[in-house]
C-alpha positions in Angstrom: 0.0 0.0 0.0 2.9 2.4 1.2 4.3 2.2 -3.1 0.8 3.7 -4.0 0.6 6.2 -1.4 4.1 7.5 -2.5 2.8 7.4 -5.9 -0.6 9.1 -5.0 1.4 11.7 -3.4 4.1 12.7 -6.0 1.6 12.6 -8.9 1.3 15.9 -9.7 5.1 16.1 -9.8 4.9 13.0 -12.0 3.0 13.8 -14.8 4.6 17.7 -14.5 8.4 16.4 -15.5 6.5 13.9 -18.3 4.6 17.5 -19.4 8.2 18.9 -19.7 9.3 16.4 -21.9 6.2 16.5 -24.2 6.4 19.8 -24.7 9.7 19.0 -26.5 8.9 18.3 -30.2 11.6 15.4 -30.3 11.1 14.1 -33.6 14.0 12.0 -35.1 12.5 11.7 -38.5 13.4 15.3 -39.3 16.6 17.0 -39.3 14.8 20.3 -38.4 14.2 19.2 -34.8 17.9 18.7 -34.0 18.3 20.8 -31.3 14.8 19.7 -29.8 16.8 16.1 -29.5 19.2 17.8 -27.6 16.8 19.3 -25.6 15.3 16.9 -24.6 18.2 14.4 -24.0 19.0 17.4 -20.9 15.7 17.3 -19.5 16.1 13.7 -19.4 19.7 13.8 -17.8 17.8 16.2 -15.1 14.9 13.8 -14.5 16.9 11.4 -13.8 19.3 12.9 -11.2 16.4 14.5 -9.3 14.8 10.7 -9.5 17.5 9.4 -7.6 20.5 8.5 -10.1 23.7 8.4 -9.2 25.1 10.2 -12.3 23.5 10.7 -16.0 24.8 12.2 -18.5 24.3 12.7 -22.4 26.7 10.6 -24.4 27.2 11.4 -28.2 26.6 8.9 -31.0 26.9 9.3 -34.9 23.6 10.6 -34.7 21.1 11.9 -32.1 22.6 11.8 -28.4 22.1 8.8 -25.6 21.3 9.6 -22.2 23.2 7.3 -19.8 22.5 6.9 -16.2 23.4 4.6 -13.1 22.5 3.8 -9.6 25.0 2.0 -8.1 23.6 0.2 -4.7 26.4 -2.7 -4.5 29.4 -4.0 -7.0 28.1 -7.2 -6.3 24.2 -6.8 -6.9 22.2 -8.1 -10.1 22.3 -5.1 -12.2 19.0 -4.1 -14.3 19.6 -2.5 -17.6 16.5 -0.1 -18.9 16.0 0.8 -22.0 13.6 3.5 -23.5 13.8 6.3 -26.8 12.7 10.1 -25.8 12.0 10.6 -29.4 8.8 10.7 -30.7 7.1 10.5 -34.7 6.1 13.4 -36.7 2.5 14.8 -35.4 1.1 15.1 -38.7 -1.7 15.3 -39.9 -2.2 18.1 -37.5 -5.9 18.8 -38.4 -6.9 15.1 -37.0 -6.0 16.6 -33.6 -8.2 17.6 -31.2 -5.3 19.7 -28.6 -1.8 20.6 -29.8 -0.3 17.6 -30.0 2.9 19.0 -28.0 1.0 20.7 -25.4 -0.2 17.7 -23.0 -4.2 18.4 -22.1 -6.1 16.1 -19.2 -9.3 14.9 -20.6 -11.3 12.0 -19.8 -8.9 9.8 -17.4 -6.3 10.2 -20.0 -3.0 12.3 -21.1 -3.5 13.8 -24.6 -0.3 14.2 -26.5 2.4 13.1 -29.2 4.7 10.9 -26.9 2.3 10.2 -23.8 2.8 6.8 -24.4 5.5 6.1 -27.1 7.6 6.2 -25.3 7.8 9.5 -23.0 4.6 8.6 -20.9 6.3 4.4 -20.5 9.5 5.9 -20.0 8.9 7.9 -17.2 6.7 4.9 -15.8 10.0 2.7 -15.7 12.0 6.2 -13.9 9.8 6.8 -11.5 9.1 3.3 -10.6 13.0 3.4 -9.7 12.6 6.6 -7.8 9.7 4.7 -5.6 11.2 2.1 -4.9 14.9 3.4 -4.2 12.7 6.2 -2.2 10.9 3.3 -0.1 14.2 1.4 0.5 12.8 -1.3 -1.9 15.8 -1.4 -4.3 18.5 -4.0 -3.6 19.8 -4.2 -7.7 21.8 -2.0 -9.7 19.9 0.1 -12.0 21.1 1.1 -15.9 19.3 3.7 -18.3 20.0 3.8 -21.7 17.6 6.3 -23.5 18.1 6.9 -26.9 16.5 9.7 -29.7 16.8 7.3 -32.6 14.0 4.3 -32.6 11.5 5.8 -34.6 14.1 6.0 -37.4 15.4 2.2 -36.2 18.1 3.0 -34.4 21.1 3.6 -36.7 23.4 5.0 -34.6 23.0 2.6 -30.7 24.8 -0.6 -32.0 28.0 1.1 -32.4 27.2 2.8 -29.3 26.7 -0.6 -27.5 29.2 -2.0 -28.9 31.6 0.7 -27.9 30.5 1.1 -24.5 29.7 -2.7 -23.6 31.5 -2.6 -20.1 29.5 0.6 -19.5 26.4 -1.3 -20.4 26.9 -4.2 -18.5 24.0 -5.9 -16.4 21.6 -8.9 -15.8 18.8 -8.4 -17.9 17.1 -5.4 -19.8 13.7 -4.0 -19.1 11.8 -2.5 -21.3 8.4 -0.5 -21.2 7.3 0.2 -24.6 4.8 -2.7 -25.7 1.0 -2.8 -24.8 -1.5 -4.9 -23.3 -4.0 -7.1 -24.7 -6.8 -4.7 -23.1 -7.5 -2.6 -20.2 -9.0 -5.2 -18.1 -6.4 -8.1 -19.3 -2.7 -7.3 -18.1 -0.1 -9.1 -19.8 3.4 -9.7 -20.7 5.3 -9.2 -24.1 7.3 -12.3 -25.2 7.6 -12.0 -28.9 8.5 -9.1 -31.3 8.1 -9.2 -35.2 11.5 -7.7 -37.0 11.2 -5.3 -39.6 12.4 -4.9 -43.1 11.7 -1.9 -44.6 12.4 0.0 -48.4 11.9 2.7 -50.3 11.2 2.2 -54.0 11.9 4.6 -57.1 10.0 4.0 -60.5 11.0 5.8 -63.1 9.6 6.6 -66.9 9.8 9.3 -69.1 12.6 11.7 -68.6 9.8 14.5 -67.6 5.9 14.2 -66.8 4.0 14.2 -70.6 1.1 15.0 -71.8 -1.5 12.6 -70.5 -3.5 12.8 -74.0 -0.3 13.1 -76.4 1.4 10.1 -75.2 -1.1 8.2 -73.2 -1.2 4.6 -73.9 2.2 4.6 -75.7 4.3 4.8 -73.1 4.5 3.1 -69.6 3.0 5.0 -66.6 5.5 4.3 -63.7 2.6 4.9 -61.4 0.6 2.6 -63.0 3.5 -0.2 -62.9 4.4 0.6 -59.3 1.0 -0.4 -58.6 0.7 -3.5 -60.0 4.0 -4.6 -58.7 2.8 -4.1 -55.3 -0.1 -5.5 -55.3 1.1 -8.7 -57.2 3.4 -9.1 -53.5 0.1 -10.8 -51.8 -1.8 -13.8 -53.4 -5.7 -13.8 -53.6 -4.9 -16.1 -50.0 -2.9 -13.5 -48.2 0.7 -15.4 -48.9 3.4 -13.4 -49.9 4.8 -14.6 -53.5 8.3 -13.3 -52.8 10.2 -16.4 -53.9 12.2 -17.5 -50.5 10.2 -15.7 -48.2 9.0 -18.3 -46.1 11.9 -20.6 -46.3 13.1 -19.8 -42.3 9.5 -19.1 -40.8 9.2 -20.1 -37.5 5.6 -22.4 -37.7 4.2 -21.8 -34.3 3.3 -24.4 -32.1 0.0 -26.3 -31.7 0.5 -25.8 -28.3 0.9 -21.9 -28.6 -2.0 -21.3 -31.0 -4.3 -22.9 -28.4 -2.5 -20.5 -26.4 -3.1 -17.7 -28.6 -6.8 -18.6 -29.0 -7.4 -18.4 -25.1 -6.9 -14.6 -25.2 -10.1 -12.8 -25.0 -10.9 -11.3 -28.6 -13.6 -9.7 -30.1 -13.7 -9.2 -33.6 -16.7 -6.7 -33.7 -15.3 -4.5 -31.1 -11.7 -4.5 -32.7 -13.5 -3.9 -36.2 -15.7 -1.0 -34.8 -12.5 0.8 -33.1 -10.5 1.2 -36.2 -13.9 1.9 -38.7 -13.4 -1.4 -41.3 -16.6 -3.9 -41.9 -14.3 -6.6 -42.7 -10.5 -8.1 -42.2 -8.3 -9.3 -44.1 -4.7 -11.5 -44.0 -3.3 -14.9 -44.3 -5.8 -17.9 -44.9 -5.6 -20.4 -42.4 -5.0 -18.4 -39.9 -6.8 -16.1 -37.1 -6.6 -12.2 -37.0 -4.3 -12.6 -33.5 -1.7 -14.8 -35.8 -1.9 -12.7 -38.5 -0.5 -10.0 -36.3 1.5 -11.0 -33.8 3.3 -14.7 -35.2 2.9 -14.2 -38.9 4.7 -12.1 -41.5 3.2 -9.5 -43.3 3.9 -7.1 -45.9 2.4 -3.0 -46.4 2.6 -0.7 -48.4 3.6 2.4 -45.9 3.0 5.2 -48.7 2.7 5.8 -52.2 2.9 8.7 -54.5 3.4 10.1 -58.0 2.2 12.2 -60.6 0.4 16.1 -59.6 -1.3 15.7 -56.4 -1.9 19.0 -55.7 -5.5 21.1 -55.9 -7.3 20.8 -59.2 -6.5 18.4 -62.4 -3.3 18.3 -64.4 -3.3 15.7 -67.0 0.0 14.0 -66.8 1.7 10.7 -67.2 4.1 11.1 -64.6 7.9 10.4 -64.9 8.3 8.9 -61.4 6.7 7.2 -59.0 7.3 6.5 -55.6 6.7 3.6 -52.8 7.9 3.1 -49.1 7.2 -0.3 -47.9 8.1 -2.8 -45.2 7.8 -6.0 -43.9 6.8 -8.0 -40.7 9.0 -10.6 -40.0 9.2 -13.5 -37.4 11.9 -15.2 -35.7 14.2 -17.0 -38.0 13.7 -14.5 -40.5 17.1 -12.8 -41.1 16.1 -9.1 -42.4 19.1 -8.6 -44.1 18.5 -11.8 -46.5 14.6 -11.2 -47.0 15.7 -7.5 -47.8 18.0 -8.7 -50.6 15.3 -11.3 -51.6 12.6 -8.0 -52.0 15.0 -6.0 -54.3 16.0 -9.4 -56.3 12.1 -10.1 -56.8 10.9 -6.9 -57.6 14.0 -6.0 -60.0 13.2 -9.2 -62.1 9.2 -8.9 -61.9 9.8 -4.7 -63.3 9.0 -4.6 -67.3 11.7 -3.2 -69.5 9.6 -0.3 -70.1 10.5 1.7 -66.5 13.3 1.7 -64.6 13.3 0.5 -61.0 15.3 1.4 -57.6 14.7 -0.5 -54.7 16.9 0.6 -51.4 16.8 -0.4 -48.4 16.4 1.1 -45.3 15.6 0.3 -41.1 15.1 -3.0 -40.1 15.6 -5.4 -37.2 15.5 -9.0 -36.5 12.6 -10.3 -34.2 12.6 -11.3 -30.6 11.4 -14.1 -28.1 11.8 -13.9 -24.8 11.7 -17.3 -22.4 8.7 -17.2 -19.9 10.8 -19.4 -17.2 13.5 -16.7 -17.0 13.8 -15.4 -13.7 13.2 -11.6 -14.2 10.5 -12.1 -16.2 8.9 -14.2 -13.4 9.5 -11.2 -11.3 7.7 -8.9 -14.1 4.5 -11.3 -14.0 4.4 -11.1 -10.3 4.6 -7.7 -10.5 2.3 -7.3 -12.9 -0.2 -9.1 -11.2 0.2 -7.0 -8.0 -0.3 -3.7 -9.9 -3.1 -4.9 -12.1 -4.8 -7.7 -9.6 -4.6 -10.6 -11.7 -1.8 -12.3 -13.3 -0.2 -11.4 -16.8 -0.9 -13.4 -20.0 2.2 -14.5 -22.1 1.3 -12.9 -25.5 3.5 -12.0 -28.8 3.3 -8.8 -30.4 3.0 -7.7 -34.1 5.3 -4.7 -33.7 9.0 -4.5 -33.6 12.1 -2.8 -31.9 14.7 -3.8 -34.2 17.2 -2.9 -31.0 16.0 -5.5 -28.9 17.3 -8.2 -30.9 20.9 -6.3 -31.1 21.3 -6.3 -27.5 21.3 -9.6 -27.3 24.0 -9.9 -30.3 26.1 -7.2 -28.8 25.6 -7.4 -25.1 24.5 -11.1 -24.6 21.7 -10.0 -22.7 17.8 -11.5 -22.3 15.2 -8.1 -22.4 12.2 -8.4 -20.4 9.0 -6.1 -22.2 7.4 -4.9 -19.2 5.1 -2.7 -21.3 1.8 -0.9 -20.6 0.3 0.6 -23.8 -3.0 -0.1 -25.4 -4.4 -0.4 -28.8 -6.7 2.5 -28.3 -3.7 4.8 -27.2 -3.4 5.6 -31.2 0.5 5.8 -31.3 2.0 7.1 -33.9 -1.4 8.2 -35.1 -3.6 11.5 -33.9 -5.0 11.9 -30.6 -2.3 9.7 -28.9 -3.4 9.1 -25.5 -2.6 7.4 -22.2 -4.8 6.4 -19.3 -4.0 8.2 -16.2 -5.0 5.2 -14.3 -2.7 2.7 -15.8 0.4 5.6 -15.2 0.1 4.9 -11.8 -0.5 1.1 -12.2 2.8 1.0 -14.3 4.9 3.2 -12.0 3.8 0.7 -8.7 4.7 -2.7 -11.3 7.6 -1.3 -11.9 8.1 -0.4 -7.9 7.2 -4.0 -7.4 9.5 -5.7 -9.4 12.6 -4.1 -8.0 10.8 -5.1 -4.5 11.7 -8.4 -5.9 14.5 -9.0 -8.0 17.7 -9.0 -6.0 
């Protein structure tokens, strides 16, 4: 009881030093909020001294800064390593908001804001469940941060980092808040994390944009082609015809798609939050599959020709795709990213020119349920929440997680406590007040307990 009266009674303060990073417009994606990265790597470095860190500092990398910080309570205790990013996507569009998107508004139980859960609102979950429990005389482990400006962009910059600084980085087992939970009322536990594979794609024509009438249906439209190569990715059963593709897919258990099937799901309710009348994916498989244990493949955007107000008739001279995959364990990024540009340099007609180059990726991630810290995370969990954690996978990815284990040889725990209906990386992000102070007493909870 004591961890939530502590909690109940430094709220205000709380959610104030997570305002002051909001209000930061941290956004990796463009070079134009450089010095907001900076910014906000500071306020971090002050957060965490005033939370009870030893020392914290801001480190430099080949790109955006990481914030390092330690508390040191015994060269001999387990040491906790935790990992979070303080930068944030672009806002846009800014007319789907309802507030300023970097000026954090209280409505309805929840925090309104770019960031106030991914991964500023999680973040400062996993700091000031350290300052509770060191507060409280609860914390008998060493504690790590590593906070980086550079997920959102897929982290080019923290492998060298780790590798450079490995010694620095040292500890037991990384924790990580910046997954969700199956739903409000069903607490549970990350243990699987889809990698990523991700491209941009260049079609190009004509040497200029022609008359639509003069030399329509005489020359190739690279629009048109960039279409129909995209679309001919997914078969009429939802299979990706990327020759190769599926040659190191994990095939998940009978025993874990029973698993799978035992978590509560309701297709109308999930339809009616995101405003579709039907899904779609794989055959064979259930909409929980599709996105968590199967791979997948998007278009993220697409463009070409005049898009502005009005009609111009062209045939354009370029076109333009960014896409990415889903993958599962097994899945190597690096080879199904070279399989991509193979396949879709071949299936290209002589007529159009075609540049495929790739970008981010990561591989994915599974985390063993009978390893000791995250034993500690599900009793935790169940403390904060009142009932004990599912074991679920998760469609999304952080490519770093899998690197850490590469570089650092270490096991990451996702102790995460985001929700579908937060919208990250959409409008309107949101985060529920309640489950703020439900993650800062987990986290509380499990430093009660590991030692």
């Amino acid at each position: 009881m004591f961890i939530k009266t502590y909690i109940q009674t430094h709220r205000e303060r709380f959610l104030e030093e997570l305002f002051s990073l909001i209000r930061i417009p941290s956004i990796s994606a463009k070079q134009e909020h450089k010095q907001d990265m900076d910014a906000c790597a500071r306020q971090w470095v002050k957060i965490l001294l005033s939370s009870g860190a030893d020392k914290a500092v801001v480190m430099p990398t080949a790109g955006n800064p990481v914030v390092y910080g330690e508390k040191i309570v015994s060269p001999g205790a387990p040491t906790v390593l935790v990992y979070a990013h303080y930068d944030v996507m672009p806002a846009e569009p800014l007319e789907k908001w309802d507030s300023d998107p970097f000026e954090p508004e209280i409505r309805d139980g929840r925090i309104w804001a770019r960031g106030a859960d991914d991964d500023k609102g999680q973040a400062m979950i996993q700091v000031k469940g350290f300052e509770a429990a060191l507060k409280l005389d609860l914390l008998r482990c060493n504690v790590k941060f590593l906070l980086e400006g550079e997920e959102e962009i897929g982290s080019p910059s923290l492998e060298a980092f780790c590798t450079q600084y490995k010694e620095l980085l040292k500890a037991d087992v990384i924790l990580v808040s910046d997954t969700s939970m199956v739903s409000p009322d069903i607490p549970s536990l990350t243990t699987g994390l889809r990698g990523l594979a991700y491209w941009n794609v260049e079609v190009t024509g004509p040497n200029r944009d022609l008359h639509s009438g003069h030399f329509g249906g005489a020359v190739a439209n690279p629009a048109q082609v960039l279409c129909r190569l995209l679309a001919d990715v997914i078969d009429a059963d939802g299979r990706i015809t990327i020759p190769g593709f599926y040659d190191d897919v994990e095939n998940v258990s009978p025993a874990e798609r029973e698993m799978i099937s035992r978590i509560p799901f309701d297709e109308a309710k999930y339809k009616a939050s995101i405003g579709v009348e039907a899904l779609a994916g794989e055959k064979g498989y259930s909409t929980l599959e599709r996105n968590s244990c199967r791979p997948s493949f998007d278009i993220c955007g697409i463009w070409g020709g005049y898009t502005a107000e009005g009609s111009k008739t062209v045939l354009p001279s370029k076109a333009y795709a960014k896409v990415s995959c889903r993958l599962v364990p097994h899945q190597d990024y690096h080879a199904i990213s070279q399989l991509f540009i193979d396949y879709l340099t071949k299936a290209a007609p002589g007529s159009v020119n075609i540049k495929v180059t790739p970008a981010h990726g990561g591989q994915g991630y599974v985390c063993p349920i009978d390893l000791p810290a995250y034993k500690v995370a599900e009793k935790a969990m169940g403390i904060a929440f009142g009932k004990a954690p599912l074991a679920v996978r998760r469609g999304g990815s952080i490519p770093i997680i899998s690197t850490f284990e590469q570089v650092l040889g270490i096991k990451t725990v996702l102790m995460g406590f985001g929700l579908e209906q937060n919208a990250i990386h959409s409008p309107n992000e949101s985060f529920l007040l309640d489950f703020f102070d439900k993650g800062i007493e987990a986290v509380a909870e499990f430093y009660r307990e590991y030692n």
